[in-house]
C-alpha positions as CSV (number, residue, x, y, z in Angstrom):
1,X,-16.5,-10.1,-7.1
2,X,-15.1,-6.9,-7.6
3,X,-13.2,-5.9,-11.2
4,X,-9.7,-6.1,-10.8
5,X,-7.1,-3.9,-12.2
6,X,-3.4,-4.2,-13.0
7,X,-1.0,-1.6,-12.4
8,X,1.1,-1.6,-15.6
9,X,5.2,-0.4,-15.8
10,X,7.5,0.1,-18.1
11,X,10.8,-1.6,-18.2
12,X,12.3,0.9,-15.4
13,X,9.0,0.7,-12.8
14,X,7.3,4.0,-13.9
15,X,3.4,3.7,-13.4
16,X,2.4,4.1,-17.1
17,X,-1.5,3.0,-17.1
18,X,-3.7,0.9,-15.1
19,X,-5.1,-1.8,-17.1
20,X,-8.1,-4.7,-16.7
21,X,-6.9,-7.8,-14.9
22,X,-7.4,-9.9,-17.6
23,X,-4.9,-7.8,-20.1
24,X,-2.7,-7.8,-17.5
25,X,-2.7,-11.5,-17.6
26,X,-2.6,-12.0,-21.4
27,X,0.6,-9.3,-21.3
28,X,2.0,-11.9,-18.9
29,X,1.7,-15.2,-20.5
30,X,2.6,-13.6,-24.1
31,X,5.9,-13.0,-22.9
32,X,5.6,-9.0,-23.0
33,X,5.6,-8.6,-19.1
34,X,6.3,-10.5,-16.2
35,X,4.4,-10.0,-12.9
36,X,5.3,-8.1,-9.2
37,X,2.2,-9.0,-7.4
38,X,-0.4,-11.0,-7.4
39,X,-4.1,-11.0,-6.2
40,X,-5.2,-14.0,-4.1
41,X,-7.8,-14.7,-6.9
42,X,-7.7,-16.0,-10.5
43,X,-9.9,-17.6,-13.3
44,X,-8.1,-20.9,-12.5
45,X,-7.3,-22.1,-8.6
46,X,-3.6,-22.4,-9.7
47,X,-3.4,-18.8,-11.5
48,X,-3.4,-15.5,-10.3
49,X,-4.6,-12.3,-11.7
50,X,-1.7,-10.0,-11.8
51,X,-2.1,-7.1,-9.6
52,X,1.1,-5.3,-10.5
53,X,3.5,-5.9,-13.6
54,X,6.3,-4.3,-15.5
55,X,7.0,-4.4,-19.3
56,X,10.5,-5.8,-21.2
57,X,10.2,-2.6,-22.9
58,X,10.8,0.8,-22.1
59,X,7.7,3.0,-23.3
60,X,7.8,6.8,-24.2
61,X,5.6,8.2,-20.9
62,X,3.0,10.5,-21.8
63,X,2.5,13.1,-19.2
64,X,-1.3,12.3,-17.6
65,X,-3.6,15.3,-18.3
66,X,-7.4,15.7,-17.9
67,X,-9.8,17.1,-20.6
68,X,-11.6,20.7,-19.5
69,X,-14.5,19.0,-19.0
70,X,-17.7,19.4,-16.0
71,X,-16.6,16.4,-14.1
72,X,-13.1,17.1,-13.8
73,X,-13.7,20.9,-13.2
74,X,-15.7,20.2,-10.4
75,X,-13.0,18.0,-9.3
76,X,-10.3,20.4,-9.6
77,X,-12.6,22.6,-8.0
78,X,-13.6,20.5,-4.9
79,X,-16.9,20.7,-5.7
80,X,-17.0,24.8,-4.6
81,X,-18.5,27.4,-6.0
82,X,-15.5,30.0,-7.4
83,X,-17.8,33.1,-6.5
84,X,-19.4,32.3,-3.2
85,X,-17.5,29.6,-1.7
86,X,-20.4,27.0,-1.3
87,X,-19.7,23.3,-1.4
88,X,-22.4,21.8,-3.5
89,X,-23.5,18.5,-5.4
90,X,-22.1,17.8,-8.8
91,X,-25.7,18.1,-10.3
92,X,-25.7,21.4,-8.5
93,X,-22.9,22.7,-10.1
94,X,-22.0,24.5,-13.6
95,X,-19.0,24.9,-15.4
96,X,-18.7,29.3,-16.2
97,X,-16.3,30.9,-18.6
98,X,-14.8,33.9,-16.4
99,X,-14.2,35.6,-20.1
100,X,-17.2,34.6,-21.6
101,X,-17.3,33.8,-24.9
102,X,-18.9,36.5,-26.1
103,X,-15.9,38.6,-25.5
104,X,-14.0,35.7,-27.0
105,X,-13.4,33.4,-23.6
106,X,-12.2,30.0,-24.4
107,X,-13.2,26.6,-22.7
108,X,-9.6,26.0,-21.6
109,X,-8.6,25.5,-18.0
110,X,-7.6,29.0,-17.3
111,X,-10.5,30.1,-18.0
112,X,-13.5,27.6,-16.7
113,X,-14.8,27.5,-13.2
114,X,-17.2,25.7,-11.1
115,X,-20.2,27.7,-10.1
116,X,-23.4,27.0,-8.2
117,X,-26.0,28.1,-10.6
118,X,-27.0,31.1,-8.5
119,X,-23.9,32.6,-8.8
120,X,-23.7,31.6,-12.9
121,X,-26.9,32.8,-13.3
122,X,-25.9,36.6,-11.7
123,X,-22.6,36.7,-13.4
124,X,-24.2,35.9,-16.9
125,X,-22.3,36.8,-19.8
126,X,-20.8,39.7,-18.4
127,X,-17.5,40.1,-17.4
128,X,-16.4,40.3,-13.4
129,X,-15.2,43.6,-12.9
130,X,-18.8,44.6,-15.2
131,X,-20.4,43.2,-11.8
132,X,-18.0,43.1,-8.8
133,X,-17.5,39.7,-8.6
134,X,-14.2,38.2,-7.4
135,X,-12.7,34.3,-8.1
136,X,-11.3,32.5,-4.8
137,X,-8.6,31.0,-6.9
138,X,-7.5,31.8,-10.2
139,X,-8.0,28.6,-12.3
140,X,-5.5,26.6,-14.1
141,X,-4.8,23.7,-15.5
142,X,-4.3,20.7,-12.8
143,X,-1.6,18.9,-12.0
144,X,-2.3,15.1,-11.4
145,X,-0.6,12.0,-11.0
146,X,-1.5,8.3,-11.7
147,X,-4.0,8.4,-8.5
148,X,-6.0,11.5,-9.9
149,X,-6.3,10.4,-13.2
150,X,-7.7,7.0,-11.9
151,X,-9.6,8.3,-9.2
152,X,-12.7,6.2,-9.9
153,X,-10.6,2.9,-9.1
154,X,-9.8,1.9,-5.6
155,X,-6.4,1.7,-5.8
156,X,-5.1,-1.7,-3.5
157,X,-2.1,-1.6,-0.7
158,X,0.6,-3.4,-2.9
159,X,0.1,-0.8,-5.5
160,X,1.6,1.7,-3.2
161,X,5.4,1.1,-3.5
162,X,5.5,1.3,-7.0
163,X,3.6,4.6,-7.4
């Protein structure tokens, strides 16, 4: 069997976090939530496992954000190359400072692309005007939602109306 998730809200249905199954359950039966939908499954033939459920409670929502790391660079990049437009593999790609930190470039999202190696290894520590190389896109800092921040889970139908 697959792991289950829950989808957990706050007292006025906004998608706050997307929790194991199991802690969805204990929220239920301690009285701190109370359940939307269910999954046809459970650790008992009368219980289900709570596929969506919404707190008593309002909670402060934190905006969702991504660290500046390689995987979600490469993400945020589609997996292309920022210098020659290539599509690659993860493994294939590297994560280049377009002020490099010799001249003080910081690993922040404005400032990190994806790059084949190829293209990392001919820019160097140099900076683009220095070598004539152009960005396709100038890189920022993403904006992502409750899907992208989660995008390792398979998110199910009944999830959909409340997100």
């Amino acid at each position: 069997m697959e792991k289950l998730y829950t989808l957990k809200l706050d007292a006025s249905w906004r998608p706050i976090e997307v929790i194991d199954a199991f802690k969805g359950a204990n929220m239920v039966f301690g009285g701190r939530a109370r359940v939307l939908e269910s999954y046809d499954t459970g650790p008992h033939p009368t219980l289900k496992f709570p596929a969506v459920i919404v707190l008593k409670t309002y909670i402060h929502k934190r905006p969702f954000s991504l660290t500046c790391n390689r995987k979600n660079v490469v993400w945020r990049d589609k997996n292309t190359c920022q210098y020659c437009g290539g599509v690659f593999s993860f493994s294939d790609l590297t994560m280049d400072h377009v002020v490099p930190q010799f001249y003080g470039g910081q690993k922040s999202w404005d400032n990190i692309v994806a790059a084949c190696k190829r293209c990392n290894g001919k820019k160097g520590h140099k900076k683009l005007e220095e070598i004539s190389m152009n960005l396709l896109t100038k890189p920022k800092k993403p904006a992502i939602t409750i899907r992208d921040y989660y995008r390792q889970i398979k998110f199910p139908e009944c999830w959909d109306k409340y997100i």
